[in-house]
PDB file of N, CA, C and O in Angstrom:
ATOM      1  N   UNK A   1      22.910 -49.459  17.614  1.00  0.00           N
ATOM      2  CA  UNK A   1      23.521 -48.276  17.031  1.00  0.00           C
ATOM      3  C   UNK A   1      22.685 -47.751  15.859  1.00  0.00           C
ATOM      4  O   UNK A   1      22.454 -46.545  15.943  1.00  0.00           O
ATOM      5  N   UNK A   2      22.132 -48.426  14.690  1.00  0.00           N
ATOM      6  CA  UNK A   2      21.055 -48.283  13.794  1.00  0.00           C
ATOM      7  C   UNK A   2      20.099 -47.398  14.589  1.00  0.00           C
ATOM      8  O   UNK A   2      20.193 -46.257  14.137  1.00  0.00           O
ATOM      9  N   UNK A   3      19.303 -47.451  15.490  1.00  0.00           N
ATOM     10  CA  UNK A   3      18.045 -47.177  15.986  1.00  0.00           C
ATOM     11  C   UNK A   3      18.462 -45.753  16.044  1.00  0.00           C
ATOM     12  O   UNK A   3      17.756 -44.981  15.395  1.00  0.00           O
ATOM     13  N   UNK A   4      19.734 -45.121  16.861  1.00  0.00           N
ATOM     14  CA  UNK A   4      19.943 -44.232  17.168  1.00  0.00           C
ATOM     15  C   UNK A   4      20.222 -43.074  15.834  1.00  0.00           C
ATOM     16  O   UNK A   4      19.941 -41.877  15.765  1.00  0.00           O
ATOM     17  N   UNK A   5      20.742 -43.790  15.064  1.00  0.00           N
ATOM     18  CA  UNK A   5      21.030 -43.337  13.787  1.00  0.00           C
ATOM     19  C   UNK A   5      19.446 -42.890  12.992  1.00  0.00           C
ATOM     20  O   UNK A   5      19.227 -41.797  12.469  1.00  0.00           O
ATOM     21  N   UNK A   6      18.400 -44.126  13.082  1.00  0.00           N
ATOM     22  CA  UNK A   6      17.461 -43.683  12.713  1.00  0.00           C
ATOM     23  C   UNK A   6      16.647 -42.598  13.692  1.00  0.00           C
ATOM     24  O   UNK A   6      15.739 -41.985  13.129  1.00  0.00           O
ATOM     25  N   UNK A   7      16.837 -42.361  14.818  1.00  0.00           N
ATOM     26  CA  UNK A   7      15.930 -41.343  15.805  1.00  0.00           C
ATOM     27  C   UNK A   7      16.692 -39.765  15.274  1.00  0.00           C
ATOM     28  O   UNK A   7      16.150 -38.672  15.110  1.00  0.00           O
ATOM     29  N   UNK A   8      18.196 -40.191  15.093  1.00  0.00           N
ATOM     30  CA  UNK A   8      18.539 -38.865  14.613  1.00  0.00           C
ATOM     31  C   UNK A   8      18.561 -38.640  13.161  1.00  0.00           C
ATOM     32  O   UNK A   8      19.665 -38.255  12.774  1.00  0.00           O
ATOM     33  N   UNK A   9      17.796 -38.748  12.368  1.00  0.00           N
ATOM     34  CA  UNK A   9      17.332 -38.633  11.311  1.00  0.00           C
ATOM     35  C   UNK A   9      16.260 -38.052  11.326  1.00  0.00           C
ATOM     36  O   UNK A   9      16.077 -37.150  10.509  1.00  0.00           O
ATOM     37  N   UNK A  10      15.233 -38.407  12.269  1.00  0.00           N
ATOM     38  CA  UNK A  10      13.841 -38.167  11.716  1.00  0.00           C
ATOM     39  C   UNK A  10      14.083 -37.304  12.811  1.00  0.00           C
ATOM     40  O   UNK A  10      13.166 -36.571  12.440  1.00  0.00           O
ATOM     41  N   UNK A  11      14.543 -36.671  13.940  1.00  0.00           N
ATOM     42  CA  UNK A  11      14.961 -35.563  14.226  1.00  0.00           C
ATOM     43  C   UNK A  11      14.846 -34.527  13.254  1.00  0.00           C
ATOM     44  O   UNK A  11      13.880 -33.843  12.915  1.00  0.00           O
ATOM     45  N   UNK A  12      16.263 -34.557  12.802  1.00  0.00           N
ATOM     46  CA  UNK A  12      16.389 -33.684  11.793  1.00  0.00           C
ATOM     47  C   UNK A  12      15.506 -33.124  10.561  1.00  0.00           C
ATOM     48  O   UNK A  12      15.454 -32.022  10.016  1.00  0.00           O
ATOM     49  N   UNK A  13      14.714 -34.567  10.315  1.00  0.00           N
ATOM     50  CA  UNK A  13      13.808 -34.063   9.214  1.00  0.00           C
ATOM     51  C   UNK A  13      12.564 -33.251  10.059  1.00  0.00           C
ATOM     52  O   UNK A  13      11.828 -32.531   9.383  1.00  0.00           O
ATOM     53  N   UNK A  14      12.327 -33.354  11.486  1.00  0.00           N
ATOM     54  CA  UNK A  14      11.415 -33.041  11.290  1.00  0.00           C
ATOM     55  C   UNK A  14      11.447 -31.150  11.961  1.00  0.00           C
ATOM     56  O   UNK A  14      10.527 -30.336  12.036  1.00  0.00           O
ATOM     57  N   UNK A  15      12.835 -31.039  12.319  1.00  0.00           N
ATOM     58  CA  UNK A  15      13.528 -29.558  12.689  1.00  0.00           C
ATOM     59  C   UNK A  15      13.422 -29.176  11.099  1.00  0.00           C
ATOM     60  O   UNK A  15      13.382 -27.961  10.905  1.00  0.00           O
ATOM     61  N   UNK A  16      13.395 -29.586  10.513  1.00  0.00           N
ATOM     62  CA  UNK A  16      13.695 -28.940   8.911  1.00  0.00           C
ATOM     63  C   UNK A  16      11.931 -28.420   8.846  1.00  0.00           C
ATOM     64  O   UNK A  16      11.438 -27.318   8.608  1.00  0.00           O
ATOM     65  N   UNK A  17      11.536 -29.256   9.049  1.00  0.00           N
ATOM     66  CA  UNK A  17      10.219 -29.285   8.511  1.00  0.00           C
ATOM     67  C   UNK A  17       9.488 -27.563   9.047  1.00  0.00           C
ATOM     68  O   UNK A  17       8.879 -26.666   8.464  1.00  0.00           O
ATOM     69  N   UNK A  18      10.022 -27.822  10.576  1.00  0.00           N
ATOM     70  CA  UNK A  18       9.340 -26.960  11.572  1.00  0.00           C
ATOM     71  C   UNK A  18      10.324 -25.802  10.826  1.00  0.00           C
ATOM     72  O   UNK A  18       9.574 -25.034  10.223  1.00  0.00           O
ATOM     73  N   UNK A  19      11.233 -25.548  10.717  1.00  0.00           N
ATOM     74  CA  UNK A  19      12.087 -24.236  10.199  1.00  0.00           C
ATOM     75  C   UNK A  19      11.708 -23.722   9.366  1.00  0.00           C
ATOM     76  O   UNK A  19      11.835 -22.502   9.271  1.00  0.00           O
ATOM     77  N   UNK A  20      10.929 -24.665   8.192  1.00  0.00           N
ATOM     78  CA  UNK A  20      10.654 -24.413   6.416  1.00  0.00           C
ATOM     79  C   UNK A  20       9.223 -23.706   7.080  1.00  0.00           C
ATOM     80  O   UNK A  20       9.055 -22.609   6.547  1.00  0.00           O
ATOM     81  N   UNK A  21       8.254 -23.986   7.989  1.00  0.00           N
ATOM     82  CA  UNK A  21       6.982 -23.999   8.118  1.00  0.00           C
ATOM     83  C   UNK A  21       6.698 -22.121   8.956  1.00  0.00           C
ATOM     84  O   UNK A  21       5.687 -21.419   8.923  1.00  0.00           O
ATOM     85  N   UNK A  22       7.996 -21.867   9.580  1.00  0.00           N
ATOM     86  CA  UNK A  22       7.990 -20.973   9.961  1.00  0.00           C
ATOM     87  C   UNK A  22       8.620 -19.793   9.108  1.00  0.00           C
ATOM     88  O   UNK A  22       8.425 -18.698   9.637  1.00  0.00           O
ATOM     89  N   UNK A  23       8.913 -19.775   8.618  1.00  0.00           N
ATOM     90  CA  UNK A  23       9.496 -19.237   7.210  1.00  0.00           C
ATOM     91  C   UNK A  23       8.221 -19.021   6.507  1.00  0.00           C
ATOM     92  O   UNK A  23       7.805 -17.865   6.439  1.00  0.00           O
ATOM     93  N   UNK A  24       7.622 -19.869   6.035  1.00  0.00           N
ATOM     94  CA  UNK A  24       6.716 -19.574   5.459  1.00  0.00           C
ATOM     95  C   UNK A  24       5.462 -18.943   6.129  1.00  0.00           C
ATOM     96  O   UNK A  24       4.527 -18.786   5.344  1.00  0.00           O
ATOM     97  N   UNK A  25       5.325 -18.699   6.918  1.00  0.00           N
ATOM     98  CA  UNK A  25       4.264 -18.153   7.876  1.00  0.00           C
ATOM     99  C   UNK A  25       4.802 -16.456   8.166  1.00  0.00           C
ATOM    100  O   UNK A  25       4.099 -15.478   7.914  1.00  0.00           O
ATOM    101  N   UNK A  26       5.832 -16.414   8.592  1.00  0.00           N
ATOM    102  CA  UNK A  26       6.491 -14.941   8.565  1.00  0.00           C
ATOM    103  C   UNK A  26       6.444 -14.680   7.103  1.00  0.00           C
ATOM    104  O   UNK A  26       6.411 -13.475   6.856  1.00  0.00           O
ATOM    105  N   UNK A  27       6.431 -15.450   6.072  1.00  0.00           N
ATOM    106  CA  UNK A  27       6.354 -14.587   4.943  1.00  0.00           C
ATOM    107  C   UNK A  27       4.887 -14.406   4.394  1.00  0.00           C
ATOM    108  O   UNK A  27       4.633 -13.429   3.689  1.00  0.00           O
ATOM    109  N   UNK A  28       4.325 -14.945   4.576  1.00  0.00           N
ATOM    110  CA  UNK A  28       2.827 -14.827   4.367  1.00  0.00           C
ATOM    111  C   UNK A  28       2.346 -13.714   5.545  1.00  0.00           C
ATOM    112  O   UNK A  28       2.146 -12.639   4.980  1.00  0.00           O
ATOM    113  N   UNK A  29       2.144 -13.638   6.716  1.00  0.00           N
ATOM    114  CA  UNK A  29       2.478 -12.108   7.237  1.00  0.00           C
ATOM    115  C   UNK A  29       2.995 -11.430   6.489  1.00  0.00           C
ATOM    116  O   UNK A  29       2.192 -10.852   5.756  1.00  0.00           O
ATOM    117  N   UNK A  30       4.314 -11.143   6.257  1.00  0.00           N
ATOM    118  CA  UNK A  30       4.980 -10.082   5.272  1.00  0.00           C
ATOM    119  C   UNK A  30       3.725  -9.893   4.105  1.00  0.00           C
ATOM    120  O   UNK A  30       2.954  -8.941   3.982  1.00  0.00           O
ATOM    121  N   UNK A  31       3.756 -10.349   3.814  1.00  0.00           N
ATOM    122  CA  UNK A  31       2.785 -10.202   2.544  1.00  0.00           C
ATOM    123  C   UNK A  31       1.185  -9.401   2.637  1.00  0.00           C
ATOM    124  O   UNK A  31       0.630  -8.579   1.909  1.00  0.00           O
ATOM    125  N   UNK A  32       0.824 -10.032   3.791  1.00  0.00           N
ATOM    126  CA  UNK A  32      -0.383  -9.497   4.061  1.00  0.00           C
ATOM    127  C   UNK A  32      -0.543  -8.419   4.680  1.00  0.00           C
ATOM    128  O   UNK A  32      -1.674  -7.933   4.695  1.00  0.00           O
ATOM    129  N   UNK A  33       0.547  -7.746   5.362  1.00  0.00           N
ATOM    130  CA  UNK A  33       1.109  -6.293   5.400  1.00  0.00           C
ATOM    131  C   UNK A  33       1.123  -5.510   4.737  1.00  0.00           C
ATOM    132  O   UNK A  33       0.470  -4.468   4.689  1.00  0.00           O
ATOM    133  N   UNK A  34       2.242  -6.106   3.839  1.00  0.00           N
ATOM    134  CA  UNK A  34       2.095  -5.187   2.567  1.00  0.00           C
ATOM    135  C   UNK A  34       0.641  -5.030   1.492  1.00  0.00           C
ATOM    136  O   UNK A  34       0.356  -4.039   0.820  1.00  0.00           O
ATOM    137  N   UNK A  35      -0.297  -6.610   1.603  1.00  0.00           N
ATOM    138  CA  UNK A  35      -1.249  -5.338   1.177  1.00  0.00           C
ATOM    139  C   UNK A  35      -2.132  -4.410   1.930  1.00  0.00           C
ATOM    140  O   UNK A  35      -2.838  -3.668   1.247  1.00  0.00           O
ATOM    141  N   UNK A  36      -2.194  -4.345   2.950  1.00  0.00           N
ATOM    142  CA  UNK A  36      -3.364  -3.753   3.847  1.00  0.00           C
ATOM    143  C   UNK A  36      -2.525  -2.484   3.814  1.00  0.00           C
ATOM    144  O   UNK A  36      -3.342  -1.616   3.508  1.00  0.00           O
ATOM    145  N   UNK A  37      -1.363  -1.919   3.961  1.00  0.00           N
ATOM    146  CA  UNK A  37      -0.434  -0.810   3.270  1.00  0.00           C
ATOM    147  C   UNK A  37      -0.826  -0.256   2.626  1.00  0.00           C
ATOM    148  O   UNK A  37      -0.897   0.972   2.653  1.00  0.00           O
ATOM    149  N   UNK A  38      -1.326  -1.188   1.594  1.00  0.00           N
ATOM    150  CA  UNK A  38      -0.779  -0.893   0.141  1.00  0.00           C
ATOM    151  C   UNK A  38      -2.558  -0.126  -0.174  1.00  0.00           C
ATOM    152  O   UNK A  38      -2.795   0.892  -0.826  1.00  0.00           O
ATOM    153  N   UNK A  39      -3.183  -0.689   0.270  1.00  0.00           N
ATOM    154  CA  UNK A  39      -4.735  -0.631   0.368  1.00  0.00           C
ATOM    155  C   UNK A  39      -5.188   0.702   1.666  1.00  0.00           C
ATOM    156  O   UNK A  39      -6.104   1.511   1.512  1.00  0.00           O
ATOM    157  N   UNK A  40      -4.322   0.625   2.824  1.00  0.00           N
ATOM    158  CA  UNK A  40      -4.942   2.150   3.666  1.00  0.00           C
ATOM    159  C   UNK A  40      -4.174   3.104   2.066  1.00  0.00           C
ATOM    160  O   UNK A  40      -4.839   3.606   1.160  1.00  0.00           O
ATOM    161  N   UNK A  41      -2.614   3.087   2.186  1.00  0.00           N
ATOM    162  CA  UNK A  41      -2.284   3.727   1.210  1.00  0.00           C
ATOM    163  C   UNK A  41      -3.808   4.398  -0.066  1.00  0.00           C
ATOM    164  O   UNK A  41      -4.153   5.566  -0.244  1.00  0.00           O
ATOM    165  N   UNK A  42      -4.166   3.603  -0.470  1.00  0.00           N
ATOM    166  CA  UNK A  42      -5.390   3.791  -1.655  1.00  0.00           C
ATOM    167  C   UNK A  42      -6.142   4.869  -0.697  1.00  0.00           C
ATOM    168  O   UNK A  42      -5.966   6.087  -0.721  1.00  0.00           O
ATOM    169  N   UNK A  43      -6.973   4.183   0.106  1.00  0.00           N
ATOM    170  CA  UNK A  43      -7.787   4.874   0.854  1.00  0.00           C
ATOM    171  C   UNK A  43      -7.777   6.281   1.238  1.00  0.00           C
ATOM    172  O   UNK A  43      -8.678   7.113   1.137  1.00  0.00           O
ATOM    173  N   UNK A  44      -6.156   6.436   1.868  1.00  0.00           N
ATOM    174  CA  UNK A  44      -6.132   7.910   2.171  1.00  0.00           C
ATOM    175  C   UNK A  44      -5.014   8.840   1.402  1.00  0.00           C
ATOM    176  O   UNK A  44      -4.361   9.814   1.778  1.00  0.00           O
ATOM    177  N   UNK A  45      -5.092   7.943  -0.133  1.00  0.00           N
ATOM    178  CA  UNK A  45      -4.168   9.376  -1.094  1.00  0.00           C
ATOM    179  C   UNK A  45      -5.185   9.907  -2.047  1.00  0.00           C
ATOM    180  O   UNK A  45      -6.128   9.286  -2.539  1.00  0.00           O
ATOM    181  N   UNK A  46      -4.884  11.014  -2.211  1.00  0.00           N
ATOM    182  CA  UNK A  46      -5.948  11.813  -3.546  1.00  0.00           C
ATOM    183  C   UNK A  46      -4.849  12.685  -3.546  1.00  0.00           C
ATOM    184  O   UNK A  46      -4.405  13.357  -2.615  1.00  0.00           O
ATOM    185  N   UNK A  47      -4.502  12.599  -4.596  1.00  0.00           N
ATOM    186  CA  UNK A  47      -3.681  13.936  -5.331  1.00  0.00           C
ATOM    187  C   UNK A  47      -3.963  14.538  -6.630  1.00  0.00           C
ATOM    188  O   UNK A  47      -3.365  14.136  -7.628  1.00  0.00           O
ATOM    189  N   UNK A  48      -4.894  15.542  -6.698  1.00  0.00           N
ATOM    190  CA  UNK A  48      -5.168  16.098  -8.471  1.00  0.00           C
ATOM    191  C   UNK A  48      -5.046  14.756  -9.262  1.00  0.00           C
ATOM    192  O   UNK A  48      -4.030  14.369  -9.839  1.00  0.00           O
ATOM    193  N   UNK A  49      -6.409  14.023  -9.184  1.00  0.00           N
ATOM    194  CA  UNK A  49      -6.345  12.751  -9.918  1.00  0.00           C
ATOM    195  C   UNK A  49      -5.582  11.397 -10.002  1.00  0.00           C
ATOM    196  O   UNK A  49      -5.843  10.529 -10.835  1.00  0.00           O
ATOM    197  N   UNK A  50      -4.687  11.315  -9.125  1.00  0.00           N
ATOM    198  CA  UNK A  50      -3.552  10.468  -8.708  1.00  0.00           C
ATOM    199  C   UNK A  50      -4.165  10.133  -7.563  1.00  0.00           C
ATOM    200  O   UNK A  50      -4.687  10.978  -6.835  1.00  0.00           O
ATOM    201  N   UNK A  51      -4.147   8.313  -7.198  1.00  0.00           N
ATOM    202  CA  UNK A  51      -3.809   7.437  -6.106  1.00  0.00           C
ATOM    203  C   UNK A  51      -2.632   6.718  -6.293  1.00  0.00           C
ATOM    204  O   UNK A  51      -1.979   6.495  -7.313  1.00  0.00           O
ATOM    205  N   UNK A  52      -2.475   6.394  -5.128  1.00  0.00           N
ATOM    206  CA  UNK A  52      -1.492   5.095  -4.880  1.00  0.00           C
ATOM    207  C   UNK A  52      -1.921   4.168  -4.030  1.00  0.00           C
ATOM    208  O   UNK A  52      -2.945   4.239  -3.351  1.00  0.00           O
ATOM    209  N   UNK A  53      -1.181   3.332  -4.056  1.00  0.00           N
ATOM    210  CA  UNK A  53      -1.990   1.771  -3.124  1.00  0.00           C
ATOM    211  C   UNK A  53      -2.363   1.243  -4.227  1.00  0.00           C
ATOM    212  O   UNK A  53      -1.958   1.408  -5.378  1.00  0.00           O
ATOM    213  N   UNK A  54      -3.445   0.369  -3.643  1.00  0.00           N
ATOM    214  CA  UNK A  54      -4.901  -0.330  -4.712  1.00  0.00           C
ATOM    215  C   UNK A  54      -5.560  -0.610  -3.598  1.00  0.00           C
ATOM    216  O   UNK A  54      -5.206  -0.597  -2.419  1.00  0.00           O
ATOM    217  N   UNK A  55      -6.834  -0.933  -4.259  1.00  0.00           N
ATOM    218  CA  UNK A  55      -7.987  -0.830  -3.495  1.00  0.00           C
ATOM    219  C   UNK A  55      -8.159  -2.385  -2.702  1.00  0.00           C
ATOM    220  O   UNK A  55      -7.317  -3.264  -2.881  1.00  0.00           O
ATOM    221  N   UNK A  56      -9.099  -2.540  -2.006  1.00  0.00           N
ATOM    222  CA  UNK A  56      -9.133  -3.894  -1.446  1.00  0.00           C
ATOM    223  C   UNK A  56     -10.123  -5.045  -2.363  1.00  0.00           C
ATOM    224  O   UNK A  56     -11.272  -5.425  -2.134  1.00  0.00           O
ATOM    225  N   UNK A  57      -9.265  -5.378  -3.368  1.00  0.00           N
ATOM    226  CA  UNK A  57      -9.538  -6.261  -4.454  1.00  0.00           C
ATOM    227  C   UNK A  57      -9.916  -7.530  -4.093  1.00  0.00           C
ATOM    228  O   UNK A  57     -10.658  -8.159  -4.848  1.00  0.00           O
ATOM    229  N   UNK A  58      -9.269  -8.338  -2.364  1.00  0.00           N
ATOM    230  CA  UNK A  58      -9.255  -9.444  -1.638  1.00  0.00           C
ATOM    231  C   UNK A  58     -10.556  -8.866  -0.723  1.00  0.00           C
ATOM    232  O   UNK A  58     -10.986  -9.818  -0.072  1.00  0.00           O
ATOM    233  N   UNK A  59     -11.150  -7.926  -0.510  1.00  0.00           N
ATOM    234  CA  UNK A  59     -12.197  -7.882   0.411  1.00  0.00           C
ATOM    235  C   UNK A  59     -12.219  -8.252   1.880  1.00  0.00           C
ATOM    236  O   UNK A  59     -13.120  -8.746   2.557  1.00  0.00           O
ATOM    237  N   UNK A  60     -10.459  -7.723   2.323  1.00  0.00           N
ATOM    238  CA  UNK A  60      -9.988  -8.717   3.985  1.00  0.00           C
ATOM    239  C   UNK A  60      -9.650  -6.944   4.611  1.00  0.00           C
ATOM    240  O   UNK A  60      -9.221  -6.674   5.733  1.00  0.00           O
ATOM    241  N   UNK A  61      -9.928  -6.136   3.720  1.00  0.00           N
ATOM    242  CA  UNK A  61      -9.509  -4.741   5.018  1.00  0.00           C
ATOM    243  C   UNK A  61     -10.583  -4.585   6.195  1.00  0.00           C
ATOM    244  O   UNK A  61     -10.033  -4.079   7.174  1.00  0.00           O
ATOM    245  N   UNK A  62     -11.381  -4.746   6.324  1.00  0.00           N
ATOM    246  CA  UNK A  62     -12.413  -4.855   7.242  1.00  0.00           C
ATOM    247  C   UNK A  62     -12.089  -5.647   8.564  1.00  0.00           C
ATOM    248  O   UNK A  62     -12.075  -5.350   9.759  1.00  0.00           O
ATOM    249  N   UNK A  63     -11.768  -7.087   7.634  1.00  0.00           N
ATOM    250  CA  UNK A  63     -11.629  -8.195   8.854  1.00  0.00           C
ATOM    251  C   UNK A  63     -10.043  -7.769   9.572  1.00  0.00           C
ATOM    252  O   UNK A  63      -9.774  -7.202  10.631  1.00  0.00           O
ATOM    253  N   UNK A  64      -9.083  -8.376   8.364  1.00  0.00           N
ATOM    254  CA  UNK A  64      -8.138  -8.414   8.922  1.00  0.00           C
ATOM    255  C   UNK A  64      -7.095  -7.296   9.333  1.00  0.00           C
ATOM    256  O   UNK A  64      -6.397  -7.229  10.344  1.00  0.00           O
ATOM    257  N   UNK A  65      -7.215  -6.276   8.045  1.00  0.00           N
ATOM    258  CA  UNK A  65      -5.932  -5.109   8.653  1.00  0.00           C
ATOM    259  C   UNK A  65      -6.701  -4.431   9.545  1.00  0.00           C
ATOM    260  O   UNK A  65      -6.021  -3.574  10.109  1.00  0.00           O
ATOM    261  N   UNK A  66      -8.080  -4.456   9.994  1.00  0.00           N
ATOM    262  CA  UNK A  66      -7.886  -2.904  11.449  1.00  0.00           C
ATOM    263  C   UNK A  66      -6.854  -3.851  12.555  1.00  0.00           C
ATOM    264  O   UNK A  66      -5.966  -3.513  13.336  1.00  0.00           O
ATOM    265  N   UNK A  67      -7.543  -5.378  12.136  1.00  0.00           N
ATOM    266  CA  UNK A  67      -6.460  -5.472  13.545  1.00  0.00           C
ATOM    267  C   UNK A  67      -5.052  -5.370  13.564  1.00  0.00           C
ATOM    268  O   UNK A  67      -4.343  -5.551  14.555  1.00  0.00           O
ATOM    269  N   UNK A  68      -4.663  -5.062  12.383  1.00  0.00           N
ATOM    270  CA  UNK A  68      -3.060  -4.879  12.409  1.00  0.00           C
ATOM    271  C   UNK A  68      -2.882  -3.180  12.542  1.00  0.00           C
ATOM    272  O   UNK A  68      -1.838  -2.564  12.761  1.00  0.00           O
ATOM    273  N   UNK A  69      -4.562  -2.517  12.288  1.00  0.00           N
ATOM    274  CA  UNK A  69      -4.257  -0.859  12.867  1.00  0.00           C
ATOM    275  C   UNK A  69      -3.887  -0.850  14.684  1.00  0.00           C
ATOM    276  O   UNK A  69      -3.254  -0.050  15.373  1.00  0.00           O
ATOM    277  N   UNK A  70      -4.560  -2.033  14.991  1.00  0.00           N
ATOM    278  CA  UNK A  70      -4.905  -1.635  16.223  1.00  0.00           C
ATOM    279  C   UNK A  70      -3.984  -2.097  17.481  1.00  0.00           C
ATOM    280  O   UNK A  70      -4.018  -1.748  18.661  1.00  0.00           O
ATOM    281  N   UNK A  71      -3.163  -2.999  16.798  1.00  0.00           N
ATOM    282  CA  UNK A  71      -1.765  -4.109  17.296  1.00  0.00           C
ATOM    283  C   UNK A  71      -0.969  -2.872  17.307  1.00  0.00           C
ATOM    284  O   UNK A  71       0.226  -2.909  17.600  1.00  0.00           O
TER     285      UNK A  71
END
Protein backbone atom coordinates (compact mmCIF):
# COMPACT_ATOMS: atom_id res chain seq x y z
CA UNK A 1 0.00 0.00 0.00
CA UNK A 2 3.14 2.47 0.76
CA UNK A 3 4.54 1.93 -2.82
CA UNK A 4 1.32 3.01 -4.28
CA UNK A 5 1.11 5.95 -2.11
CA UNK A 6 4.63 6.74 -3.09
CA UNK A 7 3.97 6.31 -7.18
CA UNK A 8 1.10 8.70 -6.51
CA UNK A 9 3.09 11.29 -5.19
CA UNK A 10 5.74 11.60 -7.53
CA UNK A 11 2.90 11.56 -10.03
CA UNK A 12 1.68 14.50 -8.85
CA UNK A 13 4.87 16.25 -8.35
CA UNK A 14 5.81 15.68 -11.49
CA UNK A 15 2.12 16.98 -13.28
CA UNK A 16 2.93 20.07 -11.18
CA UNK A 17 6.16 20.38 -12.53
CA UNK A 18 4.96 19.91 -16.26
CA UNK A 19 1.93 22.58 -15.54
CA UNK A 20 4.44 25.25 -13.80
CA UNK A 21 6.84 24.61 -17.02
CA UNK A 22 4.14 25.36 -19.41
CA UNK A 23 3.02 28.41 -17.90
CA UNK A 24 6.08 29.62 -18.05
CA UNK A 25 6.80 29.09 -21.66
CA UNK A 26 3.35 30.69 -22.80
CA UNK A 27 4.48 33.52 -20.79
CA UNK A 28 7.77 34.02 -22.12
CA UNK A 29 6.02 33.93 -25.68
CA UNK A 30 3.67 36.55 -24.32
CA UNK A 31 6.47 38.56 -23.67
CA UNK A 32 8.39 38.23 -26.68
CA UNK A 33 5.35 39.41 -28.60
CA UNK A 34 4.96 42.12 -26.95
CA UNK A 35 8.32 43.25 -27.72
CA UNK A 36 8.60 42.64 -31.42
CA UNK A 37 5.07 44.89 -31.23
CA UNK A 38 6.40 47.07 -29.40
CA UNK A 39 9.59 47.40 -31.75
CA UNK A 40 7.55 47.03 -35.54
CA UNK A 41 5.42 49.67 -33.52
CA UNK A 42 8.96 51.98 -33.37
CA UNK A 43 9.74 51.15 -36.82
CA UNK A 44 6.65 52.22 -38.54
CA UNK A 45 5.41 55.41 -36.32
CA UNK A 46 6.70 59.00 -37.11
CA UNK A 47 4.46 61.58 -36.04
CA UNK A 48 5.84 65.43 -36.08
CA UNK A 49 8.69 64.20 -33.85
CA UNK A 50 6.88 61.52 -31.84
CA UNK A 51 7.52 57.57 -31.86
CA UNK A 52 6.13 54.89 -30.07
CA UNK A 53 7.37 51.35 -29.51
CA UNK A 54 11.23 51.22 -28.81
CA UNK A 55 13.68 50.24 -30.89
CA UNK A 56 15.27 46.72 -31.00
CA UNK A 57 17.56 47.22 -27.95
CA UNK A 58 17.74 42.97 -27.73
CA UNK A 59 18.94 42.84 -31.45
CA UNK A 60 16.26 39.56 -32.07
CA UNK A 61 13.87 41.58 -34.77
CA UNK A 62 15.67 40.15 -37.62
CA UNK A 63 15.88 36.60 -36.29
CA UNK A 64 12.98 36.13 -34.39
CA UNK A 65 9.81 38.48 -34.99
CA UNK A 66 9.66 38.19 -39.04
CA UNK A 67 8.84 34.80 -38.13
CA UNK A 68 6.07 35.76 -35.99
CA UNK A 69 5.27 38.35 -39.23
CA UNK A 70 5.07 35.48 -41.23
CA UNK A 71 3.08 32.74 -38.84
Amino acid sequence: MLNVAKISAVIWVVAAFMWAGSSDFEEAIAEELHYCSEVLLWKTSSLENRRFGHPDYRGIYEEVCRGYENG
